[in-house]
C-alpha positions as CSV (number, residue, x, y, z in Angstrom):
1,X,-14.6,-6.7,16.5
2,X,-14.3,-2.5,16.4
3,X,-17.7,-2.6,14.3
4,X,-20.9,-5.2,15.0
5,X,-23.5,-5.4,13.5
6,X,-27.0,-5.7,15.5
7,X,-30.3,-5.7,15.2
8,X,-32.7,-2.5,15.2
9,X,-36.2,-2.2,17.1
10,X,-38.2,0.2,18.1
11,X,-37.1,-0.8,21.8
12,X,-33.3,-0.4,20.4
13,X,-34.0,3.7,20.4
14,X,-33.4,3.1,24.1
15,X,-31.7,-0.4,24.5
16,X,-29.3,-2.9,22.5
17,X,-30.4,-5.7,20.9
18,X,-29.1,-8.8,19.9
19,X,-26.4,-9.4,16.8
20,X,-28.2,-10.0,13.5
21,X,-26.6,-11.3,10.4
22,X,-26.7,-8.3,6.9
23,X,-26.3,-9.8,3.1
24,X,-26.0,-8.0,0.2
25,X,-28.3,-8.6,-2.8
26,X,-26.2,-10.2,-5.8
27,X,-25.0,-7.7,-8.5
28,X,-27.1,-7.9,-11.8
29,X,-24.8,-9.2,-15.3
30,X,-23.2,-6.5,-17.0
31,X,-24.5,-5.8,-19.8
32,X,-22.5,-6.3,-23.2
33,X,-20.9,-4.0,-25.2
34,X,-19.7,-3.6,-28.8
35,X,-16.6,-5.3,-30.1
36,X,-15.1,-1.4,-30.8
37,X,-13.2,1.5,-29.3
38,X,-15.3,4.2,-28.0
39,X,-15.1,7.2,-25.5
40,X,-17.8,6.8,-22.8
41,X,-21.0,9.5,-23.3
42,X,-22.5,11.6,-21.3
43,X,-24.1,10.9,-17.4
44,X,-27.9,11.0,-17.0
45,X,-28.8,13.8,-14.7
46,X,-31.7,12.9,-13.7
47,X,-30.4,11.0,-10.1
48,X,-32.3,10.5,-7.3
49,X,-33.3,12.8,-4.3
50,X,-32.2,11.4,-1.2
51,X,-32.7,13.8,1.5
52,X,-30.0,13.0,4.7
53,X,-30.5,15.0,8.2
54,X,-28.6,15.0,10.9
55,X,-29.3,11.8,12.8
56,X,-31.2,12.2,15.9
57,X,-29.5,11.8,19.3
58,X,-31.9,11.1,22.8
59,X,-29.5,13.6,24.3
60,X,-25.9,15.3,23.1
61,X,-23.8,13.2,25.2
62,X,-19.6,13.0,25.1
63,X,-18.5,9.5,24.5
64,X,-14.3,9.7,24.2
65,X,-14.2,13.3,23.5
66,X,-17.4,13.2,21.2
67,X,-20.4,14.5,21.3
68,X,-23.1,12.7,20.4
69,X,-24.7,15.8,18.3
70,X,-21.5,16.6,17.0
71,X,-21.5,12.7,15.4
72,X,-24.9,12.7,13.8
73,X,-24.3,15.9,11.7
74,X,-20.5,14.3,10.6
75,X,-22.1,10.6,10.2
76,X,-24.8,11.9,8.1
77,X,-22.2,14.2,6.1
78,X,-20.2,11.1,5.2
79,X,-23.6,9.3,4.1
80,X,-24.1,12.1,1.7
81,X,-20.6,12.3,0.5
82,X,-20.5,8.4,-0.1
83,X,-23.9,8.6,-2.0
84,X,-23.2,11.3,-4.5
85,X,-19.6,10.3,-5.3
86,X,-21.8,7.1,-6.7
87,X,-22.8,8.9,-9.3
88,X,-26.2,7.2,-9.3
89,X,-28.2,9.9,-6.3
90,X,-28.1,13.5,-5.6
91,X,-28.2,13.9,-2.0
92,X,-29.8,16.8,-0.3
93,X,-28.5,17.9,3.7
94,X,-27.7,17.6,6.3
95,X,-26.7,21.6,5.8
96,X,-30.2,23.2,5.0
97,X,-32.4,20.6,6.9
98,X,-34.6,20.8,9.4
99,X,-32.9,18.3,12.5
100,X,-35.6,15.5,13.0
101,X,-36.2,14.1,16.7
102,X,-36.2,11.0,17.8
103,X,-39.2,10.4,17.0
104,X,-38.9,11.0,13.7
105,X,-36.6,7.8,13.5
106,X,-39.6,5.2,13.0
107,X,-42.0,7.6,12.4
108,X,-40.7,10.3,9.2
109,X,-42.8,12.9,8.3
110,X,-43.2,11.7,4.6
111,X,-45.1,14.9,3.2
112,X,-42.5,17.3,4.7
113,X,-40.0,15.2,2.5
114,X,-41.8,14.9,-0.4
115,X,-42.0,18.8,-0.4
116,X,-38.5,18.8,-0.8
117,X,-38.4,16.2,-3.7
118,X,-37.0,13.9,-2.3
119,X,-37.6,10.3,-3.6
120,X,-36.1,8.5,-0.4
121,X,-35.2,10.0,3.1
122,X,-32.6,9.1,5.3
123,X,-33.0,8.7,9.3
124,X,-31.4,7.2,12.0
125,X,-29.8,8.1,15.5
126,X,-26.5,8.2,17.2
127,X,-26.5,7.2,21.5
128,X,-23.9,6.0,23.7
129,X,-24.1,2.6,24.5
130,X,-23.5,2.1,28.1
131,X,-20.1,0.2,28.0
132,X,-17.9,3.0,26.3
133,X,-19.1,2.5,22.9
134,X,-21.7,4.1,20.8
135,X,-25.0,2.9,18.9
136,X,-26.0,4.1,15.3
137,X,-28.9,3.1,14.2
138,X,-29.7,3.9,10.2
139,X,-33.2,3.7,8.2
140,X,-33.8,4.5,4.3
141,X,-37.3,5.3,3.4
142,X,-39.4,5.9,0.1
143,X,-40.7,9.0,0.9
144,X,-43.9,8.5,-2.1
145,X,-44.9,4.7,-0.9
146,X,-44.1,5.9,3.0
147,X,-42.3,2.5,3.2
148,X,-39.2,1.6,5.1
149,X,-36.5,0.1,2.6
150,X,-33.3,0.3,5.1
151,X,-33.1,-0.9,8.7
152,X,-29.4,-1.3,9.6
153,X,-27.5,-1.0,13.2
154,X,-24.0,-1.0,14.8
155,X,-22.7,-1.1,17.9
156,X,-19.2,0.5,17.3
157,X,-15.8,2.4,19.1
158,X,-16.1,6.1,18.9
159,X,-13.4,6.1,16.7
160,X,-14.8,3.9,14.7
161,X,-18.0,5.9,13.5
162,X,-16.7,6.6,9.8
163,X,-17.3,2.8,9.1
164,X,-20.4,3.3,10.8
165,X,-21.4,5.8,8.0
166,X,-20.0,3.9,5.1
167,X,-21.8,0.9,6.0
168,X,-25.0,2.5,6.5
169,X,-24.7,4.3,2.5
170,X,-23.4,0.7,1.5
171,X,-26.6,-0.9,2.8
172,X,-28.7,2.2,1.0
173,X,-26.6,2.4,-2.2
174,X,-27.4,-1.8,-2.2
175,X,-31.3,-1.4,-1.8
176,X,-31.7,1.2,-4.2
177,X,-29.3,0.0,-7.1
178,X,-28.9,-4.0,-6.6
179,X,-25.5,-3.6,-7.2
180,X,-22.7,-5.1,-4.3
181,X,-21.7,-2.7,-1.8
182,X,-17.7,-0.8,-2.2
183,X,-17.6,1.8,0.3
184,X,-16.5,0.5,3.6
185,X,-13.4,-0.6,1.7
186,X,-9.9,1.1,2.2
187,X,-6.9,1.6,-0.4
188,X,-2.9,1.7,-0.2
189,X,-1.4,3.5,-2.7
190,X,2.1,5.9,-2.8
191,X,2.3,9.0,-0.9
192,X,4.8,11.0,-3.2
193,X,7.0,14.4,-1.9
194,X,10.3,15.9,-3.0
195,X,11.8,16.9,-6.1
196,X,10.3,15.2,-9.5
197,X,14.0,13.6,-10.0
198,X,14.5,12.1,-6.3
199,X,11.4,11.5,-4.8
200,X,10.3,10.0,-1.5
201,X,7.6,6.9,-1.9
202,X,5.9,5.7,1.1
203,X,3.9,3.3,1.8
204,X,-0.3,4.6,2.9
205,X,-3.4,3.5,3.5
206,X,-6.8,5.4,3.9
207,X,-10.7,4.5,3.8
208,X,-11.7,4.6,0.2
209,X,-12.8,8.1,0.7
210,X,-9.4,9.4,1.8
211,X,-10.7,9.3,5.4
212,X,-8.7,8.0,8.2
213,X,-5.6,8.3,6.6
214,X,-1.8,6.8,7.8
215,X,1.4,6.1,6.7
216,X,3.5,2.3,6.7
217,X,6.8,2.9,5.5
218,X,8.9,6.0,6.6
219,X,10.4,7.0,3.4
220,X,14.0,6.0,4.1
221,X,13.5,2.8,1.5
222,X,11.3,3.4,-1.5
223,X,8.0,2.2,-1.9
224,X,6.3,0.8,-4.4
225,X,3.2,-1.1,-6.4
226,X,1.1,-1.8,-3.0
227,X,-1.8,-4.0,-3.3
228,X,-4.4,-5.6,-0.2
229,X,-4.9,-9.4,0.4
230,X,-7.9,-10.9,-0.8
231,X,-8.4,-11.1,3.6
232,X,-7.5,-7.6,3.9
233,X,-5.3,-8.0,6.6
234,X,-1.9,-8.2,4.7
235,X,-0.8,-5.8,1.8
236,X,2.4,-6.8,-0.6
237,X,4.6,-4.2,-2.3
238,X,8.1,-3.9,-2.9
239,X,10.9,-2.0,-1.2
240,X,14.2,-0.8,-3.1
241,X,16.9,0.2,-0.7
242,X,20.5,0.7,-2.1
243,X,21.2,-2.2,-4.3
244,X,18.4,-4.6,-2.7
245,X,14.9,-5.2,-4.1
246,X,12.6,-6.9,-1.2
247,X,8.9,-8.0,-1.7
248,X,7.7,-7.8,1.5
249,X,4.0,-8.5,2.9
250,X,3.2,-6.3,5.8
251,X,0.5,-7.3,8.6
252,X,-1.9,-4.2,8.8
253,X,-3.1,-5.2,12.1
254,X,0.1,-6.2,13.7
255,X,1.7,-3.3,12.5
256,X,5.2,-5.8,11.1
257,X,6.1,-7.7,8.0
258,X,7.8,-10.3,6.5
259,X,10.2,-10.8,3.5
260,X,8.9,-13.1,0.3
261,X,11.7,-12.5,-1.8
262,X,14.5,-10.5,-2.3
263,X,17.4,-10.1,-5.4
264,X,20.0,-7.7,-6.9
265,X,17.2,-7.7,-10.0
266,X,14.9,-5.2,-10.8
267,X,11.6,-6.7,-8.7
268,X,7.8,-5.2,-9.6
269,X,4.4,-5.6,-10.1
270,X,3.5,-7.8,-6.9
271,X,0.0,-9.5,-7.2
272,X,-1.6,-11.7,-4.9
273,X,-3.5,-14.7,-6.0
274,X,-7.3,-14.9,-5.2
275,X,-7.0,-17.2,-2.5
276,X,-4.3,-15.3,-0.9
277,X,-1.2,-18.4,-0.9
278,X,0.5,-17.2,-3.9
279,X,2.8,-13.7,-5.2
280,X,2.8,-13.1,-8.8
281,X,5.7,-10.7,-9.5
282,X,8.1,-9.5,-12.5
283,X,11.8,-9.6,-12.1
284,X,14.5,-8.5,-15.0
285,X,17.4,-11.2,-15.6
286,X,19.8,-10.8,-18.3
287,X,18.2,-7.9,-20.0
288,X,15.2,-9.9,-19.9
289,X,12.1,-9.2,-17.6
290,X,9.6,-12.5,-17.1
291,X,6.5,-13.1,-14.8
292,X,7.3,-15.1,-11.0
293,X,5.0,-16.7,-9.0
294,X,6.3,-17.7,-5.6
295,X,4.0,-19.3,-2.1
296,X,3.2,-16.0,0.0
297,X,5.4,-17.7,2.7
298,X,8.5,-17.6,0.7
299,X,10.5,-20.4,-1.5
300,X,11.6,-21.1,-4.8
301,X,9.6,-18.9,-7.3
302,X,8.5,-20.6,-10.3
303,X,9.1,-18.9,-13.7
304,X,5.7,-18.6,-16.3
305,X,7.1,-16.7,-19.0
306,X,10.1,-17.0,-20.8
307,X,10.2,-15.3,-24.6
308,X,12.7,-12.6,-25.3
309,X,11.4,-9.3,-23.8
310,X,9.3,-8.2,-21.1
311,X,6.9,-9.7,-19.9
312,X,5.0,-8.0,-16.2
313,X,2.5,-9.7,-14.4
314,X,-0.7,-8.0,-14.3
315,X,-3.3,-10.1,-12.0
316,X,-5.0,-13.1,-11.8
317,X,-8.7,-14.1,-12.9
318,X,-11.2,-13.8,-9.4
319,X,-11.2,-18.0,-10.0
320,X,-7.7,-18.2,-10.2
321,X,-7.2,-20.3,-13.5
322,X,-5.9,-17.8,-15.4
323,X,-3.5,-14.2,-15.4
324,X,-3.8,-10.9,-17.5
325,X,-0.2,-9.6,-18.3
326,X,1.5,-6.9,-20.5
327,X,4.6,-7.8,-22.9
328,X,6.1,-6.7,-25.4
329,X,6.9,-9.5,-27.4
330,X,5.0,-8.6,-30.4
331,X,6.9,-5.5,-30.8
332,X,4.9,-3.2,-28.7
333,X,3.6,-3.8,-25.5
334,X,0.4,-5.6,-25.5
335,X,-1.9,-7.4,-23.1
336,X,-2.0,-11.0,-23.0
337,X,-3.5,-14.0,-21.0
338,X,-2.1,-17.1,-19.8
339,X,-3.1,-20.1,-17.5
340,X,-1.8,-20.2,-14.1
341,X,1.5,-22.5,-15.1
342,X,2.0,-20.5,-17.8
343,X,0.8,-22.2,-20.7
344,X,-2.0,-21.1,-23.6
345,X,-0.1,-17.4,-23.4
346,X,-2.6,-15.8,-26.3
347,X,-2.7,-11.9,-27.1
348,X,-6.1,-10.0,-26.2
349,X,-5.4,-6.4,-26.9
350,X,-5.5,-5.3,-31.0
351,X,-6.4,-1.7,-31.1
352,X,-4.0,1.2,-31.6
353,X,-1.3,2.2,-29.4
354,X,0.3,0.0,-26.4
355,X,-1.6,-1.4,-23.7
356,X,0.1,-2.2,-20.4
357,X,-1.2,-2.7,-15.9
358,X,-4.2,-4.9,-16.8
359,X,-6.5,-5.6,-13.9
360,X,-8.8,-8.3,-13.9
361,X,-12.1,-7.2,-12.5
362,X,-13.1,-8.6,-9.0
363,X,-16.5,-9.8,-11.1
364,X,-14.4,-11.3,-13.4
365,X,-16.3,-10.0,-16.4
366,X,-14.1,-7.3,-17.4
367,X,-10.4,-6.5,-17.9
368,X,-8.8,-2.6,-16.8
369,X,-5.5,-1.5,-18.6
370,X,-3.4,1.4,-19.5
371,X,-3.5,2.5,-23.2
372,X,-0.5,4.4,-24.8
373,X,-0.7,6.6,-28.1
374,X,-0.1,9.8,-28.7
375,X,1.5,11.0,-26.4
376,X,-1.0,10.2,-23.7
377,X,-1.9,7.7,-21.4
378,X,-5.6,6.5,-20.9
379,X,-7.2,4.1,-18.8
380,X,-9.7,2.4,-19.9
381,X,-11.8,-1.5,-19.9
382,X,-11.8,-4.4,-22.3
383,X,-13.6,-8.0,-22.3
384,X,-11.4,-10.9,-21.1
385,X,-11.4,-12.2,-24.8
386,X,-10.6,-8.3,-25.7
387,X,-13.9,-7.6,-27.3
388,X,-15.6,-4.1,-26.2
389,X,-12.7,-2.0,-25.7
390,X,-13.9,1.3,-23.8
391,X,-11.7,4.3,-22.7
392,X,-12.8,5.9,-19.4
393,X,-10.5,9.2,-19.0
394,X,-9.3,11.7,-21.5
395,X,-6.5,13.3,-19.8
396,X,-2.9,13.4,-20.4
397,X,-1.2,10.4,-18.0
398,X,-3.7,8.4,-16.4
399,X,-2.4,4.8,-15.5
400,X,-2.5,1.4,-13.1
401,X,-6.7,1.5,-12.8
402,X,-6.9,-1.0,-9.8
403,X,-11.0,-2.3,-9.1
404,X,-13.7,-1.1,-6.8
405,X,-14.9,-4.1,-4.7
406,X,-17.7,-4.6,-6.4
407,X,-16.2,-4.1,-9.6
408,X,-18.4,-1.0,-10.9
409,X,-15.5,2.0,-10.2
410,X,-12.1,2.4,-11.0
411,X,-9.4,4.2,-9.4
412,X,-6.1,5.2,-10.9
413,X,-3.3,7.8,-10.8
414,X,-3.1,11.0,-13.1
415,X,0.1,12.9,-13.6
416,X,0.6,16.8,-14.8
417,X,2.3,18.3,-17.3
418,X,5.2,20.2,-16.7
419,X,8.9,20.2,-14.6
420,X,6.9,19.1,-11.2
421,X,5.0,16.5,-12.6
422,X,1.9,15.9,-9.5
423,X,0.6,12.9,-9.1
424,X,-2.9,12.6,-7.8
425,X,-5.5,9.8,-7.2
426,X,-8.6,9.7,-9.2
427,X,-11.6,7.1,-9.5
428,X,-14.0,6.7,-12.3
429,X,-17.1,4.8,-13.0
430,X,-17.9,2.4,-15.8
431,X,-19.9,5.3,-17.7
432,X,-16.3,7.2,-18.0
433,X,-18.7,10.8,-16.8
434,X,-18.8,9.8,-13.4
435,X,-15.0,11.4,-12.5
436,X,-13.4,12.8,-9.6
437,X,-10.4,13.4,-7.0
438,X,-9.5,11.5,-4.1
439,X,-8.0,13.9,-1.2
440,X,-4.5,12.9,0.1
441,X,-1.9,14.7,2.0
442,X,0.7,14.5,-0.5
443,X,1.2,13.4,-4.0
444,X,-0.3,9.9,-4.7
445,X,0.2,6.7,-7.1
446,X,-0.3,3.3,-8.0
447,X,-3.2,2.9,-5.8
448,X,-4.6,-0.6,-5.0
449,X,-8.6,-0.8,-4.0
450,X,-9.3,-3.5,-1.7
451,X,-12.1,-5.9,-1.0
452,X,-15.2,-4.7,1.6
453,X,-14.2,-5.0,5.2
454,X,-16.2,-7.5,7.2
């Protein structure tokens, strides 16, 4: 395992300790809304302090090319970046703060803090562990009661010390809002480059704050609509190569993949099933486009749909009994529901415009989608039943939301105006304020969020 857990003591400051076990509190109901359209408000400001130093080190050592020093400045960095990208705390350092010894760790200097104003304080420590590896050691505290709220610990590979830092603002961001934890999580989405009328789509994946970044597929085949097993150790997507569409399910560890499917047909929209032994995909026959779903290890697909039209999959419910999916039956594309053999297919979506790319929520309590009118494309959130229809982003083309783990943040793909036509990845909360940009190397689209590593 590149990243284990283990327990911190005041004795751990100079020693490891044994492997402990970390759980997450359970994430509160959401709470209802209003069976009506409306455009999110605006964002409370009033977030709280959270002042991050450097993390201490007993002495700046160089563990495979890096210092020990060097790592509790960056690890701390990525703590605060993690934390205010929440939306929910307004971190403070490690630039501008005072660095804190070790010491300090166990000990914090509360009225120093509270000086500052901040509400909690962040601590912790970065060593080399003895066998090649390194130790992080991470403690929240509320600087006003002078209570410890946070003690968390890994034992990790240098190269490994982002995770390090997302774990330790997963276990903060879990104490302090009782929500389920989403940032050590990574996504795969389309790296985009060339022309606007012949570009190149490859496959990539990156930590969910575009850290750590690499690309699958060369660019000789194209790409497209990527999304992570429910294990996180496969990802599907489908590959178009001359006059051949593949689905193909690639082994992130292994570094190889398999073929599912293949056809002459246009194949898209690949979704796994919740349990990770079934592909839901869409595949045009005839002029007419119905929803697949075939065993991950290959076989005879079995058709759910099969009125005039098309009909896409979108995903399946987190218990598996059901599937959201866009058609256009009705006249216009709409979002409808249907049980996992197809049957009960009932319309959810009534408002104006075309909806189309539902996504079930991992909580299973709400539904993402694609709205069209216009001229613009918004993403925005409705109840399974399609009650309490809410849109998130007001731009011009902003499509395929795909779910934070824990279900509270969205990321999607917005597209420009004009000749060029960029594509860049974006992520939004459930307030529809709470907005921003995800750095990648080159154009990006169709991303897919996957669950929490272990």
């Amino acid at each position: 395992m590149l990243l284990r857990p283990i327990g911190l003591s005041l004795a751990l400051l100079l020693t490891t300790a044994p492997v402990f076990a970390q759980t997450s509190p359970a994430p509160p109901a959401v709470a209802p809304t209003e069976p009506r359209e409306t455009i999110e408000g605006t964002l409370s400001q009033d977030r709280t302090v959270i002042a991050i130093p450097a993390l201490a080190t007993p002495s700046a050592q160089t563990v495979a090319g890096l210092r020990t020093d060097t790592l509790g400045r960056q690890i701390a960095e990525v703590i605060a970046a993690d934390l205010e990208r929440s939306g929910l705390y307004a971190p403070v350092g490690p630039a501008g703060l005072r660095a804190i010894t070790m010491a300090e760790v166990t000990a914090p200097r509360f009225a120093d803090w509270q000086g500052n104003n901040a509400e909690n304080v962040v601590h912790g420590f970065v060593r080399a562990s003895g066998t090649g590896g390194l130790v992080v050691g991470c403690y929240l505290y509320d600087t006003q009661l002078g209570s410890e709220l946070v003690r968390q610990g890994f034992e990790i590979q240098p190269g490994d010390w982002r995770r390090a830092a997302h774990k330790c603002a997963d276990a903060i961001y879990s104490r302090l809002s009782g929500e389920a934890p989403f940032f050590d999580s990574r996504v795969a989405y389309i790296a985009e480059s060339g022309p606007k009328g012949n570009r190149i789509k490859r496959l990539a994946i990156m930590d969910s704050d575009g850290g750590n970044h690499r690309f699958i597929t060369n660019g000789q085949a194209l790409a497209l609509s990527p999304r992570f097993s429910p294990d996180y150790k496969k990802i599907v997507y489908v590959s178009y190569l001359n006059d051949r569409v593949r689905v193909f399910i690639y082994d992130v560890a292994a570094g190889s993949q398999k073929l599912v499917t293949e056809s002459r047909n246009a194949t898209f929209a690949p979704r796994w099933s919740p349990d990770g032994t079934q592909i839901l995909y869409s595949m045009a026959v005839g002029g007419n486009t119905d929803i697949y779903r075939i065993s991950a290890n290959g076989g005879t697909p079995v058709r759910l749909t099969s009125t005039p039209g098309i009909d896409v999959g979108g995903s399946f419910s987190p218990d598996g009994r059901k599937i959201v999916f866009e058609s256009d039956r009705s006249g216009s594309q709409q979002i409808y529901t249907m049980n996992i053999d197809g049957s009960d297919q009932q319309r959810i979506s009534f408002g104006g415009g075309r909806y189309a790319t539902p996504e079930w929520s991992p909580r299973g309590d709400l539904i993402a989608f694609t709205r069209m009118g216009g001229g613009e494309f918004r993403v925005g959130v409705m109840t399974p039943t399609g009650g309490g229809v809410r849109l998130l982003t007001n731009s011009w083309q902003d499509e395929a939301p795909t779910w934070s783990p824990n279900g509270r943040v969205i990321q999607f793909f917005r597209t420009t105006r004009g000749r060029e036509g960029k594509s860049s990845l974006w992520q939004v909360d459930l307030t529809g304020v709470n907005m921003r940009r995800l750095p990648t190397p080159q154009d990006g689209s169709d991303p897919s969020w996957g669950p929490v590593l272990p």
